[in-house]
C-alpha positions as CSV (number, residue, x, y, z in Angstrom):
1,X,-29.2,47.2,-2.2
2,X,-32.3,46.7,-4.2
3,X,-35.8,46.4,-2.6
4,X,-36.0,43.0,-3.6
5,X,-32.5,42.0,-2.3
6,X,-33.8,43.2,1.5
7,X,-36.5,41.9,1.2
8,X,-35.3,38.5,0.8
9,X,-32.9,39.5,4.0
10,X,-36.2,40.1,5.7
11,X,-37.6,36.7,4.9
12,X,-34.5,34.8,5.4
13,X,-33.7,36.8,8.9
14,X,-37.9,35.6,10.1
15,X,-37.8,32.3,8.6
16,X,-34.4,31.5,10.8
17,X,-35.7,32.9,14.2
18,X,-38.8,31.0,13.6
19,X,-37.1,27.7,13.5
20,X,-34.7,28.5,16.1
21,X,-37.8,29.3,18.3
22,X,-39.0,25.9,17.7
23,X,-36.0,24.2,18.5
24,X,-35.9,26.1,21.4
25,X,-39.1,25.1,22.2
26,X,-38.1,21.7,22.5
27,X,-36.0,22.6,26.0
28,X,-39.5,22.0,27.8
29,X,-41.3,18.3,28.0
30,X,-43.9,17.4,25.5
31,X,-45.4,14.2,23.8
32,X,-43.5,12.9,21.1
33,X,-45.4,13.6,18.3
34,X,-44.9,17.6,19.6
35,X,-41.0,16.9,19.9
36,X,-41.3,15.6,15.5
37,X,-43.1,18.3,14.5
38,X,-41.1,20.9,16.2
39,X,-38.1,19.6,15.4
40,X,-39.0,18.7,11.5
41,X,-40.4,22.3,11.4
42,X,-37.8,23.8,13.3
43,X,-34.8,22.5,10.9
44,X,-36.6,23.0,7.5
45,X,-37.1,26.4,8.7
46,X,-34.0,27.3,9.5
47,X,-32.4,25.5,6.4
48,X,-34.4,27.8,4.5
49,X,-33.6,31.2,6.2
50,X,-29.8,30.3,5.9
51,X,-30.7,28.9,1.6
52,X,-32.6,32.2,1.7
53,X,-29.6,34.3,3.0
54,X,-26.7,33.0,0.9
55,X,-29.5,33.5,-2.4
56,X,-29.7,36.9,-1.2
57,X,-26.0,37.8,-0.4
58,X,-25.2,36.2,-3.9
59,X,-27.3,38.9,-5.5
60,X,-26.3,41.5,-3.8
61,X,-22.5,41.0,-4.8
62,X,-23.7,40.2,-8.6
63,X,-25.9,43.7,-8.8
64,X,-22.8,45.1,-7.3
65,X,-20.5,46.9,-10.7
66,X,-16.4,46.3,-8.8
């Protein structure tokens, strides 16, 4: 695995526990412009952690030699 390649694991791995921390976040009351934020944040991060991970797993089985 190439530098690069964990890197992106890195990033992909933080960018999907900070959305599922917002969408947790939601559990608790707030005003509704709070609960559309959160949850517009919360799935566009986690959409790119998972984008982020399948880029990165795709690169690490193409800089792999079978």
């Amino acid at each position: 695995m190439t530098l690069s390649i964990g890197i992106m694991f890195a990033v992909a791995a933080l960018f999907t526990l900070i959305g599922a921390g917002l969408l947790l976040a939601l559990l608790r009351p707030a005003s509704e412009a709070r609960v559309y934020a959160f949850r517009m944040m919360g799935i566009m991060a986690m959409s790119l952690g998972v984008v982020l991970l399948m880029s990165a797993t795709a690169m690490l089985r193409w800089s792999v030699t079978p």
